[in-house]
C-alpha positions as CSV (number, residue, x, y, z in Angstrom):
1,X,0.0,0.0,0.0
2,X,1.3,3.4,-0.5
3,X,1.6,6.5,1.3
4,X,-1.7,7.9,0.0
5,X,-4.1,5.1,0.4
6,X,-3.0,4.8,4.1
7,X,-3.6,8.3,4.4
8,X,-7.1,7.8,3.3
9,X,-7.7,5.0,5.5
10,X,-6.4,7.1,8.2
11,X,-8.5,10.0,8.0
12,X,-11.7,7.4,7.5
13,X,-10.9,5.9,10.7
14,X,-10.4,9.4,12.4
15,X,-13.6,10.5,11.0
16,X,-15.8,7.4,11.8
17,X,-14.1,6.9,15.1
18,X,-15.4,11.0,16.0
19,X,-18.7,10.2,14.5
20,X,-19.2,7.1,16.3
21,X,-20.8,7.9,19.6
22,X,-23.1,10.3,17.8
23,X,-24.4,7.3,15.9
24,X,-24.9,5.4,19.3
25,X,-26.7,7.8,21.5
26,X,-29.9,7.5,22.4
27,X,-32.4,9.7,20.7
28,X,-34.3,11.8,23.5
29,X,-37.7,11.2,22.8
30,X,-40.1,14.2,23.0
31,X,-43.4,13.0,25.2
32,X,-46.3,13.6,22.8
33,X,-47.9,16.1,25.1
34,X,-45.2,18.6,24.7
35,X,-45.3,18.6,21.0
36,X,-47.0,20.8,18.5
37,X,-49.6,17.9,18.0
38,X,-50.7,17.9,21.6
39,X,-52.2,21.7,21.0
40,X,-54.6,20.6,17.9
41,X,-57.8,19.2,19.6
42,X,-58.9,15.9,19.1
43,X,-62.4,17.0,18.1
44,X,-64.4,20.4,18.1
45,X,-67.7,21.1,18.2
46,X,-69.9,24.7,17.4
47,X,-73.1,25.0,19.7
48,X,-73.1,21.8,21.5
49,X,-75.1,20.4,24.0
50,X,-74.6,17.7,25.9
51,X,-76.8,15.7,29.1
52,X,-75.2,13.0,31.6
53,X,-77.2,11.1,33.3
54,X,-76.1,9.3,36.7
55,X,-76.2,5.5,37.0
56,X,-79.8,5.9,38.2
57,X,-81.1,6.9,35.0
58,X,-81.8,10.8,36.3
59,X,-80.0,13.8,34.8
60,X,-76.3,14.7,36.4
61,X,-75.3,17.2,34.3
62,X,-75.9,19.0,31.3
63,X,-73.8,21.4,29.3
64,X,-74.4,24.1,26.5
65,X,-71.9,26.0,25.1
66,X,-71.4,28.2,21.8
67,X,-67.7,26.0,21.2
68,X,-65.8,23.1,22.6
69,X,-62.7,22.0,21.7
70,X,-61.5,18.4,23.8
71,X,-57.8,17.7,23.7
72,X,-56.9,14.3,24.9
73,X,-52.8,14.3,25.4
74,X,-53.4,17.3,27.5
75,X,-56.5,15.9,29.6
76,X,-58.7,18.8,29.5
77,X,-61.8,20.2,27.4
78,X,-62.3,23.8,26.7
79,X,-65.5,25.6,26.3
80,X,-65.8,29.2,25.0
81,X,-69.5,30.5,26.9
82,X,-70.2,27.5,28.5
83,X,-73.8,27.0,30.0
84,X,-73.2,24.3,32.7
85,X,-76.9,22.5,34.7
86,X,-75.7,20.4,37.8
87,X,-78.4,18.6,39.5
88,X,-78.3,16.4,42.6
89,X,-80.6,14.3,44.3
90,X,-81.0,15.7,47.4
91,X,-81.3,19.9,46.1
92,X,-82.5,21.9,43.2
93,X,-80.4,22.3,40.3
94,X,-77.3,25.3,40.6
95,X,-76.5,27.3,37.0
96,X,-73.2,28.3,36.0
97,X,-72.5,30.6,33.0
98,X,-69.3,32.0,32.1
99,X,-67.4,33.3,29.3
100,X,-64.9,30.5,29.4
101,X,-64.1,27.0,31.2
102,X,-62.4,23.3,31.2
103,X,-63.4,20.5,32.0
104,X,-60.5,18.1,33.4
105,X,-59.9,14.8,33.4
106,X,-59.8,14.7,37.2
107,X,-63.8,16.1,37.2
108,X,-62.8,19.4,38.3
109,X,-64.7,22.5,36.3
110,X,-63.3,25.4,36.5
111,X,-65.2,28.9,34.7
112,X,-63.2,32.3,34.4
113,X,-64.5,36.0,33.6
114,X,-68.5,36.9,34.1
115,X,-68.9,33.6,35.7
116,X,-72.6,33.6,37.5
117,X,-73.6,30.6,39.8
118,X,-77.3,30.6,39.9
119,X,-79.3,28.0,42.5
120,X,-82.5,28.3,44.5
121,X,-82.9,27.5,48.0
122,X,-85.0,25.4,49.8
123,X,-88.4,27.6,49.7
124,X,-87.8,28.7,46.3
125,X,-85.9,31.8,46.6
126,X,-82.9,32.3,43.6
127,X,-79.5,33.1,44.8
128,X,-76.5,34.3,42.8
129,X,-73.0,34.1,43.2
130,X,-70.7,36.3,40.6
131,X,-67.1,36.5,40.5
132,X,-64.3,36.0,37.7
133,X,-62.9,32.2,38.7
134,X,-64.9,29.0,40.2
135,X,-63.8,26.3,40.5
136,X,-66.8,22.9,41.1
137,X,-65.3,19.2,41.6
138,X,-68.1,17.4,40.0
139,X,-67.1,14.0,42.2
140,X,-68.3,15.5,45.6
141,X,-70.2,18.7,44.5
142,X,-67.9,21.3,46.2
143,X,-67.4,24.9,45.0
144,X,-64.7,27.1,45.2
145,X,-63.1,30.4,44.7
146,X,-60.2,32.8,45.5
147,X,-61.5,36.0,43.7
148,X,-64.1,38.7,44.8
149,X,-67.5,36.9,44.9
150,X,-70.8,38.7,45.5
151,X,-73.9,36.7,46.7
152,X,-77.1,37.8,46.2
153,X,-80.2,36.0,48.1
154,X,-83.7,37.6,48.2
155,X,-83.0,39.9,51.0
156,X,-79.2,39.7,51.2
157,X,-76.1,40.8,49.6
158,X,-72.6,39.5,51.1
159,X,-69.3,40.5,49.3
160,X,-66.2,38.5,50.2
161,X,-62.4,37.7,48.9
162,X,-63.6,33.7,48.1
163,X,-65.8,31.1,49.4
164,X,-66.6,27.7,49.7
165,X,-69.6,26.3,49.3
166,X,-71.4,22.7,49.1
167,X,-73.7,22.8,46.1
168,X,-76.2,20.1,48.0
169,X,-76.2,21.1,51.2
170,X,-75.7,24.9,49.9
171,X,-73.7,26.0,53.1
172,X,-71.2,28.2,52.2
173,X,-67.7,29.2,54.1
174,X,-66.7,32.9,53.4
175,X,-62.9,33.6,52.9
176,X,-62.5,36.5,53.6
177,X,-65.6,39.0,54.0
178,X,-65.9,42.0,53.2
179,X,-69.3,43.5,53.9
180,X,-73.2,41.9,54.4
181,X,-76.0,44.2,53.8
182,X,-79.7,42.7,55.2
183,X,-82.7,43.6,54.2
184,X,-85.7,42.0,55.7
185,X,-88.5,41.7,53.7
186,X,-92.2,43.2,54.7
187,X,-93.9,39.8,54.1
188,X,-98.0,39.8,56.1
């Protein structure tokens, strides 16, 4: 062999002897979820409306809202004015509307800006509760909330910094409150 040819060889060597661990590392893979794909929803709908019904055969839940869009690597559901029923057993039906909220995989809803909780008590009466964020676990009916809230009853108005609040029992745990104003009605 001459001179040149062993040259050649050399260099080949040199070059796939430098090259050679970048052939046997492991590629990192990229978990799907943090990928481009995991931010196209699975499917979409445009005025949907859809009713669950518990394993009694009575109405759970039932949702309305102008667009939902369900993406299933990330584990959440997004609805753009979302109209949400929830209905228990053992007290009247509560009515959320907001301008946006998700649905998670866990069963926890959570509604941000112009959110408005509507329910009615016991002997009828309709009580609100506005604020920007609630948050309702649908497994054991709670409701909950770090922002300004403002409840209105019949004869009541109660401002606080969050609640709490048990959507069938409807008691309710005040933060941090702000102010109560009462105003008893003239009933004969």
């Amino acid at each position: 062999m001459n001179r040149v040819t062993i040259c050649i060889a050399l260099l080949f060597l040199l070059a796939l002897g430098l090259s050679l661990p970048d052939w046997l590392a492991e590629e990192d893979i990229i978990p799907k979820s943090q990928t481009e794909e995991a931010w196209v929803p699975n499917y979409q709908a445009r005025t949907m409306r859809s009713t669950v019904y518990n394993k009694d055969g009575k109405i759970n839940h039932q949702v309305f809202a102008q667009k939902m869009e369900h993406f299933d690597l990330l584990g959440f559901t997004l609805f753009k004015f979302p109209e949400y029923s929830l209905y228990s057993p053992t007290a009247t039906p509560w009515k959320i509307n907001a301008n946006e909220g998700t649905l998670y995989d866990d069963q926890r809803l959570q509604f941000e800006t112009d959110v408005v909780v509507t329910g009615q008590t016991d002997d009828g009466l309709q009580q609100t509760v506005s604020t920007n964020f609630v948050e309702i676990n649908l497994s054991d009916k709670t409701m909950t909330s770090d922002q300004y809230v403002k409840i209105v009853g019949s004869n009541y108005v109660i401002n606080s910094n969050g609640f709490k609040a048990n959507l069938e029992t409807q008691q309710y745990e005040l933060l941090d409150h702000v102010k109560t104003v009462f105003q008893p009605s003239t009933r004969h």
